[in-house]
C-alpha positions as CSV (number, residue, x, y, z in Angstrom):
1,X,-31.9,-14.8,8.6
2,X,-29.7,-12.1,6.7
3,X,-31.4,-10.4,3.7
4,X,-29.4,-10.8,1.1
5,X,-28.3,-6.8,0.9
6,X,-26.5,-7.0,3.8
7,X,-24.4,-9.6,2.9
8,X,-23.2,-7.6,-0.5
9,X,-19.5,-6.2,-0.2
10,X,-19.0,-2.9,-1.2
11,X,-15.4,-1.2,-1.5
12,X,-14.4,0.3,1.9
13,X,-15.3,4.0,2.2
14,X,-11.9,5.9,2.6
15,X,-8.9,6.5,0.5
16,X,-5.7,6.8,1.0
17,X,-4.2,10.0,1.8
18,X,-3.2,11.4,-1.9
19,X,0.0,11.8,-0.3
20,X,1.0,8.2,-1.3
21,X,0.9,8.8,-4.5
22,X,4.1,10.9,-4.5
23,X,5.5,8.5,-1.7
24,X,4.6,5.2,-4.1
25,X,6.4,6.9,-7.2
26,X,9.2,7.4,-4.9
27,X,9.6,3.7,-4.2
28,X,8.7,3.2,-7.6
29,X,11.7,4.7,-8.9
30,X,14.5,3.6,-6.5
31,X,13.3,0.4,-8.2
32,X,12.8,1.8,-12.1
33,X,15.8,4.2,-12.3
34,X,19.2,2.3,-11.5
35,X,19.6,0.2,-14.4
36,X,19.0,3.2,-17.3
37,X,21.1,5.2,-15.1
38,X,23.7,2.8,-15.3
39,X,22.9,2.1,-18.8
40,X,23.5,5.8,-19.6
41,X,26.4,6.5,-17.6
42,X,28.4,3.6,-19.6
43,X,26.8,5.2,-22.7
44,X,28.5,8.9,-21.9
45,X,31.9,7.3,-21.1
46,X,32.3,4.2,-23.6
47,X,32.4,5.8,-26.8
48,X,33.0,2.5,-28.7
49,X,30.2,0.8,-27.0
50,X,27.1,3.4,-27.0
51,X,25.7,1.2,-30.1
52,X,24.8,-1.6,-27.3
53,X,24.1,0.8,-23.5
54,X,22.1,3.3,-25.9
55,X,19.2,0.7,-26.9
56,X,19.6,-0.9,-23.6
57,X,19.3,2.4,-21.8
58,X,16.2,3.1,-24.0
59,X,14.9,-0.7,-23.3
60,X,15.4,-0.2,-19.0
61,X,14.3,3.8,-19.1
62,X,10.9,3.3,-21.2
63,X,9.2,0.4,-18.9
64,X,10.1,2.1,-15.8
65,X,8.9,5.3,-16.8
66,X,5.6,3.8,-17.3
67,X,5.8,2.0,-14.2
68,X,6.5,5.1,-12.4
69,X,3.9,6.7,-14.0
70,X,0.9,4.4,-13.9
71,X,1.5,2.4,-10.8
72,X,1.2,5.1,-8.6
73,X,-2.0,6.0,-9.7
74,X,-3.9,3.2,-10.0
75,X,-3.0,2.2,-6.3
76,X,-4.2,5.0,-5.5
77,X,-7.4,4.2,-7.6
78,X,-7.7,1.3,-5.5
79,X,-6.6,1.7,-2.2
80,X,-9.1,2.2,0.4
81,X,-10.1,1.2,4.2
82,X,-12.8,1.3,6.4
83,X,-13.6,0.6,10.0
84,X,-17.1,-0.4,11.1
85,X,-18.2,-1.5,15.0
86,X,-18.0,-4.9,13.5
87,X,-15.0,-5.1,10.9
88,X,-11.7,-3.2,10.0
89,X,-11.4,-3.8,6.0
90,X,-9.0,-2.5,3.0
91,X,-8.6,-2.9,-0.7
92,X,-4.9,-2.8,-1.3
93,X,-3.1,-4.0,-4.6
94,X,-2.9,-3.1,-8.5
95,X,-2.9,-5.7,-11.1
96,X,-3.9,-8.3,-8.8
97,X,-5.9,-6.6,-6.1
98,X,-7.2,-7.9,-2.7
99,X,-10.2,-7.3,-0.2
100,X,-9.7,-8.0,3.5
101,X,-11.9,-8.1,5.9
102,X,-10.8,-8.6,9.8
103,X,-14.3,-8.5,12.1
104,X,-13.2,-7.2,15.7
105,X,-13.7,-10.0,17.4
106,X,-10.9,-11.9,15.8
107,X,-8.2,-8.7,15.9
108,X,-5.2,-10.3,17.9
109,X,-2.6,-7.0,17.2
110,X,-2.4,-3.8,15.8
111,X,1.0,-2.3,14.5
112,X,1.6,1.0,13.3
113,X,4.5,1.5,10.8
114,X,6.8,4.5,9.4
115,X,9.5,4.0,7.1
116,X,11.9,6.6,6.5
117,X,10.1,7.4,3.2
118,X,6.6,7.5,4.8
119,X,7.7,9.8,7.3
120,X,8.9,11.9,4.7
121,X,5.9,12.2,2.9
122,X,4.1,12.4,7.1
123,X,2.6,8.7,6.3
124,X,2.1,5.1,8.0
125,X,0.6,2.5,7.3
126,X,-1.0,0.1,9.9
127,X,-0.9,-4.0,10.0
128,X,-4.4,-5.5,11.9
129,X,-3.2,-9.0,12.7
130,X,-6.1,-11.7,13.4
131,X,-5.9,-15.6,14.1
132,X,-6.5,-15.8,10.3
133,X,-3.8,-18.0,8.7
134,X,-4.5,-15.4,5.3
135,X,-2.2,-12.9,6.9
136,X,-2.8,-9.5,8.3
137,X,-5.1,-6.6,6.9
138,X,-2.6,-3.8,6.2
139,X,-3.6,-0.4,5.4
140,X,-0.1,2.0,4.0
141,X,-0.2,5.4,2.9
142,X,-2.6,6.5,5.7
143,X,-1.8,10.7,7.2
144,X,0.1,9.9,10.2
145,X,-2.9,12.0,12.0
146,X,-5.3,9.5,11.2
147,X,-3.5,6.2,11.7
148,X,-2.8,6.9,15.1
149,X,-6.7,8.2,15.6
150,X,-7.4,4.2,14.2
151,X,-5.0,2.8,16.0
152,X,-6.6,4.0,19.0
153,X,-9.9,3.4,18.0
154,X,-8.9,-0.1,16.7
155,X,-7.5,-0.7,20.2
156,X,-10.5,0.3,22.2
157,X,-13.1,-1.4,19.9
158,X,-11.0,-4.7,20.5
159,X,-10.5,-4.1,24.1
160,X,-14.7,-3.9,24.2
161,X,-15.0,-7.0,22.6
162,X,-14.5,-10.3,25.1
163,X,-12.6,-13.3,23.9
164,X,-8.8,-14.2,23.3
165,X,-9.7,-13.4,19.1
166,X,-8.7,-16.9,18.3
């Protein structure tokens, strides 16, 4: 029988590269900035109208400027990942926040992934696909060094372990 210790979840041992930061304020604002951009653009060239675009510039600019500045962050905050010789597992999220835990034995794929954005920032992320009907464990914002050193290792730990991982 287990002792109860080993049963307790703790949060997977490695971050993030900070890199993701930048990279996740990026995304952040090609979602944030259009609409105040827009909203100010009519405000220079529409004289008679800047008593509407100026408060909706102001309304659009101030949540996404908070967005871009404290999403970032706290993903970062929460991010993490960890592989064992049993179990690959990540915290990913923000306001609602997730742990995943994929044991080895059930590990069906392994992707690696670099948008143009991560590559940019020298990023990728990785998807561990299993037979669970949860989805995948996906770990983004990893150096591009290091995902491909766990991909490898994710593939040779797998390969070790006998079974078809449904």
């Amino acid at each position: 029988m287990l002792d109860n210790q080993e049963l307790r979840l703790r949060p997977p041992r490695h971050r993030v590269d900070s890199r993701a930061i930048g990279w996740w304020t990026l995304q952040s604002s090609l979602f944030a900035l259009p609409l105040p951009i827009v909203f100010g653009v009519l405000w220079l060239f529409i004289t008679p109208a800047r008593f509407v675009f100026g408060p909706l510039f102001l309304v659009a600019l101030v949540p996404g400027l908070l967005y871009m500045g404290v999403m970032p962050i706290w993903r970062y905050r929460v991010h993490r990942w960890e592989m064992t010789d049993d179990a690959v597992y990540a915290a990913s999220g923000w306001l609602w926040q997730r742990w995943r835990v994929v044991p080895l034995s059930r590990v069906q794929t392994v992707d690696m992934l670099r948008g143009p954005l991560q590559q940019l920032f020298g990023l990728s992320g990785i998807t561990v696909t299993s037979a669970s009907s949860a989805g995948a464990v996906k770990i983004k914002g990893l150096d591009h060094a290091t995902a491909t050193e766990l991909v490898e290792q994710l593939t040779r730990s797998t390969q070790a372990v006998p079974g078809d991982a449904t």
